[in-house]
N, C-alpha and C positions, 0 to 999 in steps of 0.2 A: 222548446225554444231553440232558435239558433245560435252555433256552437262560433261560425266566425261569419262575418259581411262584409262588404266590398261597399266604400262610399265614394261614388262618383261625383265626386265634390270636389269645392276647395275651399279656402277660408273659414269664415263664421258657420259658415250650416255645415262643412264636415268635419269641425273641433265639438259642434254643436251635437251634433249625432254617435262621434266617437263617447263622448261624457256620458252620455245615459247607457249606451251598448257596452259598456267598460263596467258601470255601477249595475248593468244585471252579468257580469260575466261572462261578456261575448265577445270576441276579439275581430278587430279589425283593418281592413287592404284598404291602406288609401292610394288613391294615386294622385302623379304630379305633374306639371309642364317641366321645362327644362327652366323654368322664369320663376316655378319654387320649389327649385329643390331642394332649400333648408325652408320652408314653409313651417307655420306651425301644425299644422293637419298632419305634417309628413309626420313632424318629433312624437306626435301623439299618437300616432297609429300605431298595431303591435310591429305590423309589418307594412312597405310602398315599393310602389310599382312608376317606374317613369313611361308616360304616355308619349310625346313626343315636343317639338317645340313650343314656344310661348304661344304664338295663337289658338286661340280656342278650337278654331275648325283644324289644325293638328295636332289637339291634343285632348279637352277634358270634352269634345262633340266627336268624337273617334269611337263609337259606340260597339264597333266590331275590335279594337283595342282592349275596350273595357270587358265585353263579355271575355274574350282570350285569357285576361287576368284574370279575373273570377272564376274560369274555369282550373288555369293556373295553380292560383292559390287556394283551392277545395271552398272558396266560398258560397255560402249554399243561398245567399240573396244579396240584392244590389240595393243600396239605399239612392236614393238620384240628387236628395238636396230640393235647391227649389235654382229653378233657371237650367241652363246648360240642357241635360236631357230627359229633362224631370218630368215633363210632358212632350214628349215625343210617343207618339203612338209607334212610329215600328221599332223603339226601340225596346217598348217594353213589352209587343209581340216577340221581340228579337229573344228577350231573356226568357219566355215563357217556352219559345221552340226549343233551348237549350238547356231547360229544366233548372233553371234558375228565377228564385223567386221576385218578383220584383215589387217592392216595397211601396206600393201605391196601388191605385185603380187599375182595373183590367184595360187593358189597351182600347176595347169598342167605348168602355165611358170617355176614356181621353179621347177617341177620335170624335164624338158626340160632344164634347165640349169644346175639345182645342179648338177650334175655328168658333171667332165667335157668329160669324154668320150663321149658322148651323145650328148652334145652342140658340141663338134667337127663333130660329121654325120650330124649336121644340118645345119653348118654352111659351108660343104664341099658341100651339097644340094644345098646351096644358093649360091654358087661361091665364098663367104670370104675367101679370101688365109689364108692357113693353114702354123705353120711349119711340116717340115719332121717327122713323127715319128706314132705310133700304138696307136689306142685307144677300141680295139675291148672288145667282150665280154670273149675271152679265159682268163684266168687269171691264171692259171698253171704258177710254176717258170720253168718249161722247155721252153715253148711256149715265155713266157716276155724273156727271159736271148736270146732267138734265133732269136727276134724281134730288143733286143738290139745288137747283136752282123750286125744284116740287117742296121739299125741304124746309127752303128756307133760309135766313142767316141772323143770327152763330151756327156755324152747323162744329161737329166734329169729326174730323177724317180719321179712323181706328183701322188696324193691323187687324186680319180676320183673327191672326195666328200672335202667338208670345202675348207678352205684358211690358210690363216698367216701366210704364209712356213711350215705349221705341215702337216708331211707326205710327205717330200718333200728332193732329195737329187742329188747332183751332182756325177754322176758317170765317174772316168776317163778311166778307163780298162776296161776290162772283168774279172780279180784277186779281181775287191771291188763289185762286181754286187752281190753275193748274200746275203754278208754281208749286204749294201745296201738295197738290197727290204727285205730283214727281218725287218730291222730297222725301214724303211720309212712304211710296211705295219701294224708293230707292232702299233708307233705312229698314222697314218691313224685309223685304228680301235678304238683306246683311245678315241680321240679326237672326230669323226664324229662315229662311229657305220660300218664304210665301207671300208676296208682294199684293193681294190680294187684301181690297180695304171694304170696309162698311159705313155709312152715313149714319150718325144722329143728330137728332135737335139739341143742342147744343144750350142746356138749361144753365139761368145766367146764379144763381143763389141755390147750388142741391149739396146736399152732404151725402158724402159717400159711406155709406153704414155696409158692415156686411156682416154674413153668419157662419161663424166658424161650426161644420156640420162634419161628422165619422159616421162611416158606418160599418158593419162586420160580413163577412161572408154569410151568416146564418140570416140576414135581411133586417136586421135591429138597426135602427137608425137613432141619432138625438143629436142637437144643435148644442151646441158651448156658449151661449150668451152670444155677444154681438160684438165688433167693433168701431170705433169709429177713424177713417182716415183720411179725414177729411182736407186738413192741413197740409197742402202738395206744390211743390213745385216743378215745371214742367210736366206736368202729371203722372210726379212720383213723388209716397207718402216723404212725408219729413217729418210729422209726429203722428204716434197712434195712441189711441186710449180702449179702455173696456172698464165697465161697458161705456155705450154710447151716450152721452148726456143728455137731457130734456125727452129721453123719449116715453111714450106711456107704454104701461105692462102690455096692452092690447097691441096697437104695434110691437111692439116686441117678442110678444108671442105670436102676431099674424106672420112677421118678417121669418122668424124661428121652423114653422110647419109648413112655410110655402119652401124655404131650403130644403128641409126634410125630404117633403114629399119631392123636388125636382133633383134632389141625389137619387133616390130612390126608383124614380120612372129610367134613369139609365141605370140601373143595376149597378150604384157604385159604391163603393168597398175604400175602405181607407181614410185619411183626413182628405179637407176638400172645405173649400171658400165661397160662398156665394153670394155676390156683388150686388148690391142695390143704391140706386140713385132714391134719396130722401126730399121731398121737395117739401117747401115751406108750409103749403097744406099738409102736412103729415102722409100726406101720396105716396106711394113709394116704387120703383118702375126697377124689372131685372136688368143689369148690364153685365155680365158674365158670372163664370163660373172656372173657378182656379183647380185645377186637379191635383193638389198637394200641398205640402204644408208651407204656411206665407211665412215674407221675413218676419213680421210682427207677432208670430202666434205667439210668445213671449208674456204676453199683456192676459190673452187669456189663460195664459198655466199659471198667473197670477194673481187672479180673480177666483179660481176652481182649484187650485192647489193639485195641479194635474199633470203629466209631465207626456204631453201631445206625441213626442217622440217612442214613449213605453208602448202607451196605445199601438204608434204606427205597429212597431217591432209585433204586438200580439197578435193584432188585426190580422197583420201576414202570416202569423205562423197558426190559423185559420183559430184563433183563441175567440171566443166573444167578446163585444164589448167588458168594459170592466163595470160599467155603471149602467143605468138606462135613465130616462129623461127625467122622472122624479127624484131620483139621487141626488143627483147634480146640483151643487152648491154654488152660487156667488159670494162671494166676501170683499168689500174694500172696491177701491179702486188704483188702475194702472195704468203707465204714460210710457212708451215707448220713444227716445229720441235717437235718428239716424246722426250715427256721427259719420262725417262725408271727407275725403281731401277733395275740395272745394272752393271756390272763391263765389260766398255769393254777394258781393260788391260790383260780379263780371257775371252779371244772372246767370250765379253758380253754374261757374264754367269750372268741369273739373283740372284737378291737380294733380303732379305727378311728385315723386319724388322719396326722400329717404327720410322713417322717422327716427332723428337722429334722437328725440328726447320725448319720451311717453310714461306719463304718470294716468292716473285712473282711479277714483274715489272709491274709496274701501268698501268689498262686497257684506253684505250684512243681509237679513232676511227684509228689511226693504228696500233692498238698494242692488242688481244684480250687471254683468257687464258681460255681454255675449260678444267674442271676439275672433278673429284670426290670425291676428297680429301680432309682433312684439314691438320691442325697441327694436332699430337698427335695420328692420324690416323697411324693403321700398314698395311704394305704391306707385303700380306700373301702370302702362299705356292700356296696355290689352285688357284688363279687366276692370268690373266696378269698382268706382272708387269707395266705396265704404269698409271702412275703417274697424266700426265696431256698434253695436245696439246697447244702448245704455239704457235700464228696466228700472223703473221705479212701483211701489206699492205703497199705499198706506188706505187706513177705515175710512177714508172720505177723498174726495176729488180736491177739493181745497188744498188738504196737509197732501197730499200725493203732489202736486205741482209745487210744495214749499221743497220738496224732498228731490224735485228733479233738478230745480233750480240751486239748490244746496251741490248736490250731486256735477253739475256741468260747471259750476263754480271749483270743482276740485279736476276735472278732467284739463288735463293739459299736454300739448303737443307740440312739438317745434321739429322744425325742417322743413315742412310745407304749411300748402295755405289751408285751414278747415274750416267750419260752418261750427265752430262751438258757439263763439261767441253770437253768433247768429241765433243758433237754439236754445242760447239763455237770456237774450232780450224777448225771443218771441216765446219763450212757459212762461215770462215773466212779465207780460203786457198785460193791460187790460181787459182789452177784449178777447185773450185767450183764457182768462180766470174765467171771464163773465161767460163761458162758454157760447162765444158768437161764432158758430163755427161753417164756415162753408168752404167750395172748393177754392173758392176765390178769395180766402184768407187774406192770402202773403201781398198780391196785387192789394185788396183795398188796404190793407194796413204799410202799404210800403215808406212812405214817409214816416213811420214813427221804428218800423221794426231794422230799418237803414239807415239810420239818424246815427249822426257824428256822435264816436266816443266819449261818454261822461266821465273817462277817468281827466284826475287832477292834472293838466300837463306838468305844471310844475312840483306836484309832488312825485311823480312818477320819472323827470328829468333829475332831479334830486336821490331818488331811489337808486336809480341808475348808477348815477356817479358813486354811489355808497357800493354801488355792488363792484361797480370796479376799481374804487380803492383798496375794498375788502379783499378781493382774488389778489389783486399786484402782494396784497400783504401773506394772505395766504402761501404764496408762490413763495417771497420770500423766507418766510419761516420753514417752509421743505429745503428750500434750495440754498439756502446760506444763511449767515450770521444774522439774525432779525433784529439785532443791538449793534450792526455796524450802520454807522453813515451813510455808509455807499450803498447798505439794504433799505435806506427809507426810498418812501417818495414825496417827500414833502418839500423834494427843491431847496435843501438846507444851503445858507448862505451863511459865511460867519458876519456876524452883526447888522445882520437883515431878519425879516419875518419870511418866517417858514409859509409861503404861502407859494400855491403849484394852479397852473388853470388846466382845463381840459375843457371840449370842445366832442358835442355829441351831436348827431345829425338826426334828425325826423324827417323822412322824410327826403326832399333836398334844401330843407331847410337847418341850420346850424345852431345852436344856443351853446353859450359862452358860459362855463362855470368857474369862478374862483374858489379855490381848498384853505384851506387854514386848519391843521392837524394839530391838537392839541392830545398827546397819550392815547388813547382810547377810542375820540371822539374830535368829531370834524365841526366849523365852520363853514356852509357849503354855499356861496352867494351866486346868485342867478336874478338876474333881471333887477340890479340892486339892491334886492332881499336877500336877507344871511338868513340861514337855515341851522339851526344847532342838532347837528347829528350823531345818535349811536347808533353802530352797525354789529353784527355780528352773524358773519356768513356761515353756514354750516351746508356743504352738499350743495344743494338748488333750492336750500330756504335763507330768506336775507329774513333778521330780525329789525325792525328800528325802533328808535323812537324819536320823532323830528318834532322839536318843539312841547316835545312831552306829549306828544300822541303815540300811543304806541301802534304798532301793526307791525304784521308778516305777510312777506310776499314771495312770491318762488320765481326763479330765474331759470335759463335758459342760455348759455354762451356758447357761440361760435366765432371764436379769435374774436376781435370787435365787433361783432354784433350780437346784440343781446336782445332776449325775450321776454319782458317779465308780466309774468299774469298776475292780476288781481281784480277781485270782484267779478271773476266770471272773465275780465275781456285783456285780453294780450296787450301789448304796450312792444313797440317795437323799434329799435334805434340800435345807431354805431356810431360808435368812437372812433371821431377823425383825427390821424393823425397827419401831421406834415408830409412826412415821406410819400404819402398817398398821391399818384397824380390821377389828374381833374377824369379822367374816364373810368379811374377804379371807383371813384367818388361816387359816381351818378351810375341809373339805370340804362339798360337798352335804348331806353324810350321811342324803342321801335312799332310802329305799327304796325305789325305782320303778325306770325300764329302765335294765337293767343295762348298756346299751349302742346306738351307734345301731342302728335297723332299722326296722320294718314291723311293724304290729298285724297277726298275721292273724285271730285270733277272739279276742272278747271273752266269758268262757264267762260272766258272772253276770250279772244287772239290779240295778239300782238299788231298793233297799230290801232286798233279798236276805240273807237270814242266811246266814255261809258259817264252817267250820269251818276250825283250823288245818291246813297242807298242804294244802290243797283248791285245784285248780288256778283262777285268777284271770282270766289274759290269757295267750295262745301267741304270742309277738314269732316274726320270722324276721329272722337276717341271716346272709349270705354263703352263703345257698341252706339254711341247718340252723335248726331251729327253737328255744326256750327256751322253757321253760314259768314263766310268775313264780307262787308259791304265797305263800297267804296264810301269815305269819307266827302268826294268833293265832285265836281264835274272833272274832265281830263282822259288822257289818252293813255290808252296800254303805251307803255314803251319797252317793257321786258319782262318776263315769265321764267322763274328760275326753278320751278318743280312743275312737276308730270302727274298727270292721276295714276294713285295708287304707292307713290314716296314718299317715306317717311320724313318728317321735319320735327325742328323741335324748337320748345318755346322759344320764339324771338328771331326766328328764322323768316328774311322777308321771301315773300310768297309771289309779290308783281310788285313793278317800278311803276307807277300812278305819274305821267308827267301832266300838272295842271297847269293854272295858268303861266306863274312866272318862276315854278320848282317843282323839284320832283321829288316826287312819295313812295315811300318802298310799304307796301301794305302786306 
């Protein structure tokens, strides 16, 4: 086995790789951007290497960087992660000329599959049903727009090269097609180096199932049961499971030996993913093939009791398989949810920012929390926004989703915006129990899985005020006499009622509290109604009991603004004070970048008449693009950034003059 390795990663997959290479005694070279260089990958590694600045093409896609440290630090192989240069064909020709091993596929299988164009001829050679649609070598927008119009519509415009949904776009018409493949080919290029796209028929109801398949240098091959990821937004997963629900053993075993056998026709070696669209008849059509190991394999090391990364490490260090295909156990079932910084209120448009407050629900053997993160850690521009993969297990599909939901109800974050609460309405819907799974999930359930807040306002406005009576008190008991006068806060009057109001915002909307502190325990009136409350703050748990119902709830303070989670979903407000003038009060309520990033095109000029929806500016951040559309009809009247400048959230982007005022967008 090898003695030390080099993980050309960051985050989750290289805390993720360091963990099992540490538990067989193998030591490991991480490297970093200058953007983490207290990262946790770094603290975890025996030893790190600084690559170069925060963007990824100067730093963790610096492949000639990486081999240099590896050769460096005597590491005798290169783990790659998944993304970044994980499939790159000359990179892991690159490590094979310099006698370093590289922890996946030989370079000709990744060249035979990276492109999906190419994997599609070969697996049309092998008789793998295909869907309908072009993947040739013409690439002219005459020839694609006349392929798609042969096609069809929905079609899907696909990236030959990469994954993660970048470069990737639903087209309805023929009026969005060339908008479309500019867009989709612009991204393509960014991300992978390969601007080069493929057409399919664009199925309206397919689940996306696929076959977690290894195989060994000695030609042993066996599939790992199946997943299902189905559940996507912008077509990138947001939950996964294993195995797949409703499907029959037959399927399951067709889906399992047609993987098999189409690793094995390119002679491929290592973990490896292979993608199939499920259609309503039980049909089932190839749509790629991944050369390494997914974010989700998670779901099947906990179905198999199997730890995918061991494997990789053997596989390379030309070991056999550990198991062969009748060995191989299923137990239980597993739910994978992407926890994201996110807003999907703004179709999860990502987030940036610092996690000033990060808890995460106690790991146990059915409850697991794959991360890169810490507290205090910020989630930057330049790379994906996820945060961390939260794994749940239990003997059945049923208690497995009671257990994710349990689970996302204890995960809590503050400083920026996430998709918790998001991923604990949608394990906890209906139609995601009833397993109604397709890709188009999130679209048809969107009315119920975006549906307004059911916490109690007024118990949660009350909560509130409990939590910030309870700190003023806390505070005072560190900081001074807690039995002076001048340490209460109950507004004492000689021969008047101890009664203090406070005033909390939702919003820009304001509710009016009256206190009445009795020893202990508060009279808290809101909306006419008095609330009889005990509080008892400890850390970031607020104890009550209002009205004799008792609960706990956990908090979240940032000077006046407070967080409090419960039942799963955050609660957000601040304490307005006087001294506050009217602009600290309220938001930007700017229309401009919705977030930080990167101008990449500027589509209008200055003086320009441009119509409502009419695309304005194309921002990029964490490798995905946005398009910001104008709101109204009206004229450019000023352009305050450049393609290729950095902005950041709230930053107006153009001066929109309509009819009788003007809009900074």
């Amino acid at each position: 086995m090898f003695s030390k390795i080099l993980i050309a990663n960051r985050g989750e997959i290289a805390c993720r790789v360091i963990k099992t290479a540490h538990r067989l005694g193998i030591k490991c070279v991480a490297v970093y951007s200058e953007a983490d260089r207290f990262a946790r990958h770094v603290t975890m590694a025996d030893e790190a290497f600084l690559l170069g600045p925060a963007p990824s093409s100067e730093s963790y896609l610096r492949a000639d960087r990486i081999i240099e440290i590896a050769k460096t630090s005597g590491a005798q192989a290169i783990h790659p992660g998944y993304g970044f240069l994980s499939e790159n064909t000359d990179f892991a020709a690159a490590c094979e000329q310099n006698g370093i091993v590289f922890i996946g596929p030989p370079a000709s299988a990744i060249a035979q599959m990276g492109s999906k164009s190419a994997a599609k001829t070969i697996m049309e050679a092998a008789g793998v049903p295909l869907v309908p649609g072009y993947h040739a070598d013409d690439q002219s927008p005459a020839r694609l727009k006349q392929e798609a119009e042969k096609c069809g519509f929905p079609l899907l415009l696909k990236a030959v090269a990469g994954g993660g949904g970048k470069g990737m776009r639903v087209v309805n018409s023929l009026t969005e097609f060339d908008e479309a493949l500019n867009s989709a080919c612009r991204e393509a290029k960014n991300a992978f180096g390969n601007s080069d796209m493929l057409i399919e028929k664009y199925l309206t109801q397919p689940r996306h199932v696929e076959i977690q398949v290894f195989c060994d240098q000695q030609g042993n091959g066996v599939y790992l049961a199946e997943r299902d990821c189905s559940v996507q937004r912008r077509h990138q997963k947001v939950i996964e499971e294993a195995p797949a629900p409703n499907l029959t053993d037959a399927t399951r075993r067709a889906m399992g030996e047609a993987a098999v056998q189409a690793a094995q026709a390119i002679q491929y070696v290592g973990a490896g993913t292979v993608e199939f669209l499920y259609d309503v008849d039980e049909s089932f059509y190839f749509m790629e093939m991944n050369t390494r190991l997914q974010v989700e394999h998670p779901v099947t090391e906990m179905i198999t009791g199997l730890d995918l990364v061991e494997w990789q490490l053997r596989v390379a260090n030309a070991e056999p398989l550990p198991l062969m295909q009748a060995q191989i156990q299923i137990r239980g079932h597993a739910l994978e949810a992407r926890i994201y910084a996110e807003d999907p209120n703004l179709d999860f448009l990502p987030a940036t920012g610092t996690l000033h407050y990060l808890r995460t629900p106690d790991e146990s053997a059915h409850v697991r929390v794959d991360t890169g993160v810490t507290e205090g850690d910020e989630v930057s521009v330049y790379y994906d926004p996820m945060i961390a993969k939260l794994i749940v297990w239990d003997e059945d599909r049923d208690t497995a989703i009671n257990r994710l939901v349990q689970a996302l109800e204890h995960y809590r974050i503050g400083g920026l915006k996430t998709n918790t609460r998001f991923l604990h309405r949608l394990a906890d819907s209906e139609p995601f129990r009833q397993a109604q799974l397709d890709t188009g999930f999130i679209e048809r359930h969107h009315e119920s899985l975006f549906a307004p807040s059911q916490l109690d306002p007024s118990l949660c406005l009350v909560s509130a005020c409990a939590w910030f009576l309870e700190q003023t008190k806390h505070g005072n008991r560190i900081n001074g006499d807690e039995h002076s006068p001048f340490s209460a806060q109950n507004s004492w009057r000689l021969n008047a009622k101890h009664i203090r109001s406070m005033t909390l915002m939702v919003g820009d909307i304001c509710h009016l509290l009256s206190i009445q502190e009795q020893k202990d325990e508060y009279d808290i009136t809101l909306d006419k109604v008095t609330y009889h409350v005990h509080a008892t703050q400890q850390q970031d748990s607020l104890k009550l009991v209002i009205d004799g119902h008792n609960l706990t709830l956990h908090g979240y303070a940032n000077g006046d603004d407070l967080t409090l989670f419960h039942e799963g979903e955050p609660f957000l407000c601040c304490q307005y004070r006087e001294t506050f003038i009217e602009t600290e009060q309220a938001g930007s309520g700017s229309l401009a970048a919705p977030m930080n990033g990167v101008v990449v095109a500027v589509m209008v000029e200055k003086g320009q008449a441009v119509e409502a929806g009419q695309t304005l500016v194309i921002m990029e951040a964490m490798k995905m693009e946005h398009s910001i559309h104008a709101s109204s009809d009206g004229v450019v009247s000023d352009i305050f950034f450049r393609d290729g400048e950095l902005v950041k959230e709230g930053d107006a982007l153009i001066a929109l003059q309509c009819e009788e005022k003007e809009t900074s967008v």
